[in-house]
TORVO-819154 format. One record per residue: residue in three letters; x, y, z of N, C-alpha, C, O in turn. Coordinates in steps of 0.05 Angstrom, whole numbers, padded with zeros to 5 digits, always signed. Layout:
AlaXYZXYZXYZXYZ;...
END
This chain:
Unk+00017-00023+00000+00000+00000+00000+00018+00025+00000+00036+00027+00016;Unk+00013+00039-00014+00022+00069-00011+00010+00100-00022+00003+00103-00045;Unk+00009+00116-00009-00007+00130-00013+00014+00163-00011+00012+00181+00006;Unk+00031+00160-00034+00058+00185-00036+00045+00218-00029+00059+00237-00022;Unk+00019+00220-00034+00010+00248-00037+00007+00254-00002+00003+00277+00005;Unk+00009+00230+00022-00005+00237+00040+00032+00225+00062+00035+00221+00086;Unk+00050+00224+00040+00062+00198+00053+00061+00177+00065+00078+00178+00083;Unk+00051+00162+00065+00034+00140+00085+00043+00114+00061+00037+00115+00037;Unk+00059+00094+00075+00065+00075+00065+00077+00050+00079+00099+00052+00091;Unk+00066+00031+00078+00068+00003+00087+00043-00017+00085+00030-00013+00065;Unk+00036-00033+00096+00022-00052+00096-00014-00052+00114-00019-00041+00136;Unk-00030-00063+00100-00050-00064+00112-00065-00090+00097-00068-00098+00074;Unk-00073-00101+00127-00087-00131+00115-00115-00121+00126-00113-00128+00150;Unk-00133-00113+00124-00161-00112+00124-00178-00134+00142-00181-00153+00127;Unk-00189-00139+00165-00205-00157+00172-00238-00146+00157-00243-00125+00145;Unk-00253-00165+00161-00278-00163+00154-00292-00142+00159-00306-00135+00140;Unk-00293-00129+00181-00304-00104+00194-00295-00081+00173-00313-00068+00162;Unk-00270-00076+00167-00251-00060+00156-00268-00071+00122-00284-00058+00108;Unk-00260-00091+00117-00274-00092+00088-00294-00082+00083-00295-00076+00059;Unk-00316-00076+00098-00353-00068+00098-00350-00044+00095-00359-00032+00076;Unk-00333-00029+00118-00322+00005+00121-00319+00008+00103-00335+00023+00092;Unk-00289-00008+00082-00281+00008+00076-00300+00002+00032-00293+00015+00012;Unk-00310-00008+00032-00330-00019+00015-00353+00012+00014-00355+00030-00002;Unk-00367+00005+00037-00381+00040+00051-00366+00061+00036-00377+00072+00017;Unk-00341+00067+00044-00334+00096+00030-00320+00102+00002-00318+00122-00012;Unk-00310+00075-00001-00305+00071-00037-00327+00081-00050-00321+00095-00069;Unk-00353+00076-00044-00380+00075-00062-00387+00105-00063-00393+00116-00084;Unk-00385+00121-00036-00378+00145-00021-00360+00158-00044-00369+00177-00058;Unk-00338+00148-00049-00323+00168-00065-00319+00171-00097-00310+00188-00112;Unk-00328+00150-00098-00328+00138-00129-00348+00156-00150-00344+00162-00174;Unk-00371+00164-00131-00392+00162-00141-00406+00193-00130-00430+00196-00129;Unk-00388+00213-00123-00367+00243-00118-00354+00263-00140-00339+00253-00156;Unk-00359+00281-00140-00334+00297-00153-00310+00298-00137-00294+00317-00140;Unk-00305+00276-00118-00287+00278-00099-00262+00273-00116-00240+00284-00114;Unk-00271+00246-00140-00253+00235-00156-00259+00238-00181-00238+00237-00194;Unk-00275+00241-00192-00288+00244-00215-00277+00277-00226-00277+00296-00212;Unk-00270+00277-00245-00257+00298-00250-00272+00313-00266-00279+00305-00289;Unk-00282+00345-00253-00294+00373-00261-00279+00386-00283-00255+00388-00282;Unk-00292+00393-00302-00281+00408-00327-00285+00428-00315-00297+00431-00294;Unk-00273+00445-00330-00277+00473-00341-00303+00486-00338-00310+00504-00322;Unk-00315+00475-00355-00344+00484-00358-00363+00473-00346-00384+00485-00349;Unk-00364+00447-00328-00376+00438-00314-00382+00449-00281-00362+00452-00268;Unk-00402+00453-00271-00411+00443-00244-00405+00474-00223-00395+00493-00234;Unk-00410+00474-00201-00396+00496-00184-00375+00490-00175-00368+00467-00177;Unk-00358+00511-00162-00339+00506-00146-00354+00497-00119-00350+00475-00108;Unk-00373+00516-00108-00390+00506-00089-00395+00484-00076-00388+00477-00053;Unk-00418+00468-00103-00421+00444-00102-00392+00424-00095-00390+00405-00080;Unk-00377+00435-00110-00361+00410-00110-00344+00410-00082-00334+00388-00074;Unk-00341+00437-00066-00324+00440-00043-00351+00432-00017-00345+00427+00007;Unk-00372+00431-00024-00389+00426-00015-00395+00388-00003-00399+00378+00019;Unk-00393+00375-00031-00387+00348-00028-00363+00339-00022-00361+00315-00024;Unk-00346+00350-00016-00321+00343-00005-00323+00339+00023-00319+00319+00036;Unk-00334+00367+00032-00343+00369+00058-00362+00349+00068-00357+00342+00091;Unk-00379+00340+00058-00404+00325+00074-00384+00295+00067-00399+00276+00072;Unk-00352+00283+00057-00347+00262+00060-00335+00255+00095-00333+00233+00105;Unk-00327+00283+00107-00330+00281+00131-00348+00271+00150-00340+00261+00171;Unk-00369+00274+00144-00402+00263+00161-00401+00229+00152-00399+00210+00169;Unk-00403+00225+00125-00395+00212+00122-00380+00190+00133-00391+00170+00144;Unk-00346+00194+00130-00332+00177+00147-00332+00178+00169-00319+00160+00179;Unk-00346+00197+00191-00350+00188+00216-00371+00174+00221-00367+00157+00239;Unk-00403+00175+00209-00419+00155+00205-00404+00125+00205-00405+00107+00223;Unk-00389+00124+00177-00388+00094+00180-00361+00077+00200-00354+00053+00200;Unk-00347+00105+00218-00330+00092+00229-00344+00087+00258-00340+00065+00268;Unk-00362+00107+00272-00391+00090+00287-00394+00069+00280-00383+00049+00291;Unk-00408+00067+00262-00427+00047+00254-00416+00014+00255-00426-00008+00261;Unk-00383+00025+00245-00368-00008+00246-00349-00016+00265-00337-00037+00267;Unk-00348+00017+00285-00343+00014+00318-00310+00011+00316-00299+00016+00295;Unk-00297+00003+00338-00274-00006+00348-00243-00027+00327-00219-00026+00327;Unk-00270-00047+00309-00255-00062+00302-00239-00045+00273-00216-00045+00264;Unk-00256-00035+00266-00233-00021+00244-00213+00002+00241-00204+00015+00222;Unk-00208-00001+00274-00190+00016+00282-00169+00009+00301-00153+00023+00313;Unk-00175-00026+00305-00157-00032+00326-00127-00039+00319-00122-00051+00298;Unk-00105-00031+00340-00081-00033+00330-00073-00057+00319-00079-00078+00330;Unk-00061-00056+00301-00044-00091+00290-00022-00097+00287-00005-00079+00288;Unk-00014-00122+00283+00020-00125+00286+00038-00106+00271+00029-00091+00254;Unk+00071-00107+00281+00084-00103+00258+00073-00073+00255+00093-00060+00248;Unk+00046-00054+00258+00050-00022+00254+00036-00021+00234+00033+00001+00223;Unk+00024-00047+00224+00006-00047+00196-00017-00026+00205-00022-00024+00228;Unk-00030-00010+00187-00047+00007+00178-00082-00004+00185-00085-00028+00178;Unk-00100+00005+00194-00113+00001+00190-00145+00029+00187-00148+00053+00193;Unk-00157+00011+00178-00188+00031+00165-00185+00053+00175-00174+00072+00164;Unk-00195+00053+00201-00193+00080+00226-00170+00102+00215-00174+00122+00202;Unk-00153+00096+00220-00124+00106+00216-00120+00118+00182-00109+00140+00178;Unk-00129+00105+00163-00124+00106+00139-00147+00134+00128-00141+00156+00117;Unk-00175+00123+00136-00206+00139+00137-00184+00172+00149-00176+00188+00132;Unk-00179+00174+00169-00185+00204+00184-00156+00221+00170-00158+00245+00163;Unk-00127+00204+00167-00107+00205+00163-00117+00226+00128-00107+00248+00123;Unk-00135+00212+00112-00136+00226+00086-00163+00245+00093-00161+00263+00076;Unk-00178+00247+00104-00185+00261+00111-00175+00296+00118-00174+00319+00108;Unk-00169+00284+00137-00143+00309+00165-00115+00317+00140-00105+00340+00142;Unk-00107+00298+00121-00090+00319+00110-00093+00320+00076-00079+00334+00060;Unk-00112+00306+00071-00116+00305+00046-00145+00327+00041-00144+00341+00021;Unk-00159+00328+00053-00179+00336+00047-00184+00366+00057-00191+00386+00043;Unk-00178+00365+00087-00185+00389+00110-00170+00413+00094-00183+00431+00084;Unk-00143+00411+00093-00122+00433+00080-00138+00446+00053-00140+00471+00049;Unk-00147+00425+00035-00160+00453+00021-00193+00465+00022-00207+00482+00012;Unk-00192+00443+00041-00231+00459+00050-00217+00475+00076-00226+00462+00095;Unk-00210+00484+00081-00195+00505+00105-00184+00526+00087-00188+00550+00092;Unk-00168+00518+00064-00159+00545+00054-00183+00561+00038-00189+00584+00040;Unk-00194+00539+00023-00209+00545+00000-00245+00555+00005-00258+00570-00010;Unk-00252+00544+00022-00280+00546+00035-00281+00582+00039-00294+00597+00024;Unk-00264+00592+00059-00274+00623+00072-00268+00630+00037-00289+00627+00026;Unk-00255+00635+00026-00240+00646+00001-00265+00648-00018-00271+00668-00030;Unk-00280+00624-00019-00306+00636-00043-00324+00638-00025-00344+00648-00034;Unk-00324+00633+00001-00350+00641+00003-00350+00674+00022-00368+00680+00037;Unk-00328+00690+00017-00325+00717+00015-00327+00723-00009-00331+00747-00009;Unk-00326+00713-00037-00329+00716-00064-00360+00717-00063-00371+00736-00075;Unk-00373+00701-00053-00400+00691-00062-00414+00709-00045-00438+00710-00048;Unk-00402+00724-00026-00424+00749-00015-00423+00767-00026-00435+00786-00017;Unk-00405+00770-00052-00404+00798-00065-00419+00796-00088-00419+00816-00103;Unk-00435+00773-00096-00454+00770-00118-00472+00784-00121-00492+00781-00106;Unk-00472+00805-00143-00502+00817-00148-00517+00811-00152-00515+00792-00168;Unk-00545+00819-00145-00577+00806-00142-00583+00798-00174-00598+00779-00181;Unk-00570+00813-00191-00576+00803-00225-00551+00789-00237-00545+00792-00261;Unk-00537+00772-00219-00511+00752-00225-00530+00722-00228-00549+00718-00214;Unk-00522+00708-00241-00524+00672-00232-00510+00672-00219-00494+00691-00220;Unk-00507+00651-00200-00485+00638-00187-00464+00627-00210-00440+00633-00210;Unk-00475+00612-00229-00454+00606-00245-00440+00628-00251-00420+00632-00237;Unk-00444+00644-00267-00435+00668-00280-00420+00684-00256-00400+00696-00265;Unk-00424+00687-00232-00413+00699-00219-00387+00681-00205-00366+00693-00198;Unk-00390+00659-00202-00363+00641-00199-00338+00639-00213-00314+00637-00207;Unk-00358+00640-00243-00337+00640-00272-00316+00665-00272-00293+00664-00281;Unk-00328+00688-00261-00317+00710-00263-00294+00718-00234-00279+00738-00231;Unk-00298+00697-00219-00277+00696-00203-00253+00698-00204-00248+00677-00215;Unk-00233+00708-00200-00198+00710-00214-00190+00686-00199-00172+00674-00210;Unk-00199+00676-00177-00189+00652-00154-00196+00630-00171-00185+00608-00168;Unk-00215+00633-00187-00231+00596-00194-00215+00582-00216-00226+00560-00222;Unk-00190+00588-00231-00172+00567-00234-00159+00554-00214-00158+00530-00207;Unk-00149+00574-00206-00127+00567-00169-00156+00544-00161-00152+00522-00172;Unk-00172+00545-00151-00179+00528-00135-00197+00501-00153-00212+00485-00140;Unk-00195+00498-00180-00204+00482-00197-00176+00469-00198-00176+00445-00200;Unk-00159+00477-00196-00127+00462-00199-00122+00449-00163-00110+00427-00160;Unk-00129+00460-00145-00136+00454-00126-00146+00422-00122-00132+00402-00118;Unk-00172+00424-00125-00195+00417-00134-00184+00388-00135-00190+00372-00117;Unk-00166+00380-00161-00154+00365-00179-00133+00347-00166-00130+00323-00172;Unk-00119+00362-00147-00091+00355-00140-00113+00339-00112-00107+00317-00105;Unk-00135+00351-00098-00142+00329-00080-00157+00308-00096-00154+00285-00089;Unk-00173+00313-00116-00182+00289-00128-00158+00270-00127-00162+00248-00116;Unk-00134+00273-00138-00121+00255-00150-00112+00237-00118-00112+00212-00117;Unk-00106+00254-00093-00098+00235-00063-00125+00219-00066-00123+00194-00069;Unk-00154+00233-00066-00173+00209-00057-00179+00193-00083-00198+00179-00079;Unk-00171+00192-00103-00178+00170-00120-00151+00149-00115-00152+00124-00114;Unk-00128+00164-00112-00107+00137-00094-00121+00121-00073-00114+00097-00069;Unk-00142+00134-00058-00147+00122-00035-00164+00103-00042-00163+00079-00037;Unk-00184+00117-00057-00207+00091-00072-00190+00077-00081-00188+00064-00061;Unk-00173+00067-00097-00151+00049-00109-00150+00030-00087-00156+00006-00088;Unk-00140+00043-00065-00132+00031-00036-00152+00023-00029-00149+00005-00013;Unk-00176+00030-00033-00213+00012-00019-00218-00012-00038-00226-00034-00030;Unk-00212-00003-00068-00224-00026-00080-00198-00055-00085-00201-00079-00091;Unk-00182-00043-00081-00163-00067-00063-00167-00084-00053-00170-00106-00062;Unk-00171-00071-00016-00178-00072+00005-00215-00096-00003-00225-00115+00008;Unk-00219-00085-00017-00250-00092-00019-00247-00116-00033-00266-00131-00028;Unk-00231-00124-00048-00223-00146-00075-00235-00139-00095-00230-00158-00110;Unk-00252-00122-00109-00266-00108-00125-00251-00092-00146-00233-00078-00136;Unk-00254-00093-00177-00241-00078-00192-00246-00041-00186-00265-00030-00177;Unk-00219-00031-00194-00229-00002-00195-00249+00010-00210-00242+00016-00233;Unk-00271+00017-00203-00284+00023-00219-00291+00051-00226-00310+00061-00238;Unk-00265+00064-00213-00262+00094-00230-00259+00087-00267-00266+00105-00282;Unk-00248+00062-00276-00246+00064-00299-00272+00071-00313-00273+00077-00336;Unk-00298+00068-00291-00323+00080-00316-00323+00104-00328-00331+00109-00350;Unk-00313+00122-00310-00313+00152-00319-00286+00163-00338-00263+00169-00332;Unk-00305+00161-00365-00276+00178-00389-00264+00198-00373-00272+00210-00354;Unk-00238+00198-00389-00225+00214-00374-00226+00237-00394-00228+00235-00418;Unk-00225+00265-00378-00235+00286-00399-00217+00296-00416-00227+00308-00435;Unk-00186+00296-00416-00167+00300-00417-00162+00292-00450-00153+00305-00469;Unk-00175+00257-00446-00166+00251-00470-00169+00247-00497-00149+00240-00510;
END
């Protein structure tokens, strides 16, 4: 296992508990603009800093839900769910919903009453910076989905979504 964007690298063998979890937030992210990659012309910044945010509620839901065992320590320093879940979270995720969150939504109080929201986002000077943003955390949490559908024995099934690029 390795996960270079967050440094985090060594071993993790998954018990059953940990497989269900981590099955739970693969589906969670897959199925996101968390990983799924926003054009240009597609979608809000909003929305999309928006669903980032609610993967927090999220992974604490299902680390409740599947309690103790997928977080209990294991031999050897191996990795597990608990540890892996908050770890990309806390530095993959938080850092740019902490920088990026106050930043438009001081943009988004300066919208005039005859703006769209779209149209007034577009016109933002910040909304490459944080669409490139945006991108660079997609790419840690689609490592991580890599690391769930692993974990899960399940093919990746980010390959459904073309890639826009190409």
């Amino acid at each position: 296992m390795k996960l270079p964007m967050l440094e985090i690298a060594g071993s993790w063998e998954p018990n059953d508990a940990e497989r269900r979890a981590a099955w739970e937030l693969y589906v969670e992210l897959i199925t996101r603009v968390s990983v799924v990659p926003l054009r240009e012309d597609e979608g809000l910044l909003r929305e999309a800093l928006t669903s980032l945010h609610s993967l927090f509620g999220t992974s604490r839901e299902i680390l409740r839900r599947h309690g103790p065992q997928v977080a209990e320590p294991k031999r050897n320093g191996e990795y597990n769910f608990g540890y892996l879940a908050v770890a990309t979270l806390n530095y993959g995720v938080r850092p740019l919903l902490a920088a990026w969150h106050p930043a438009l939504e001081d943009w988004e109080s300066r919208r005039p009453a005859d703006r769209s929201r779209r149209d007034h986002e577009r016109a933002w000077p910040q909304s490459a910076q944080l669409r490139t943003a945006l991108d660079d955390t997609r790419r840690i949490l689609a490592a991580y989905a890599d690391l769930l559908a692993t974990a899960c024995g399940v093919p990746n099934l980010l390959g459904a979504y073309p890639n826009p690029r190409s």
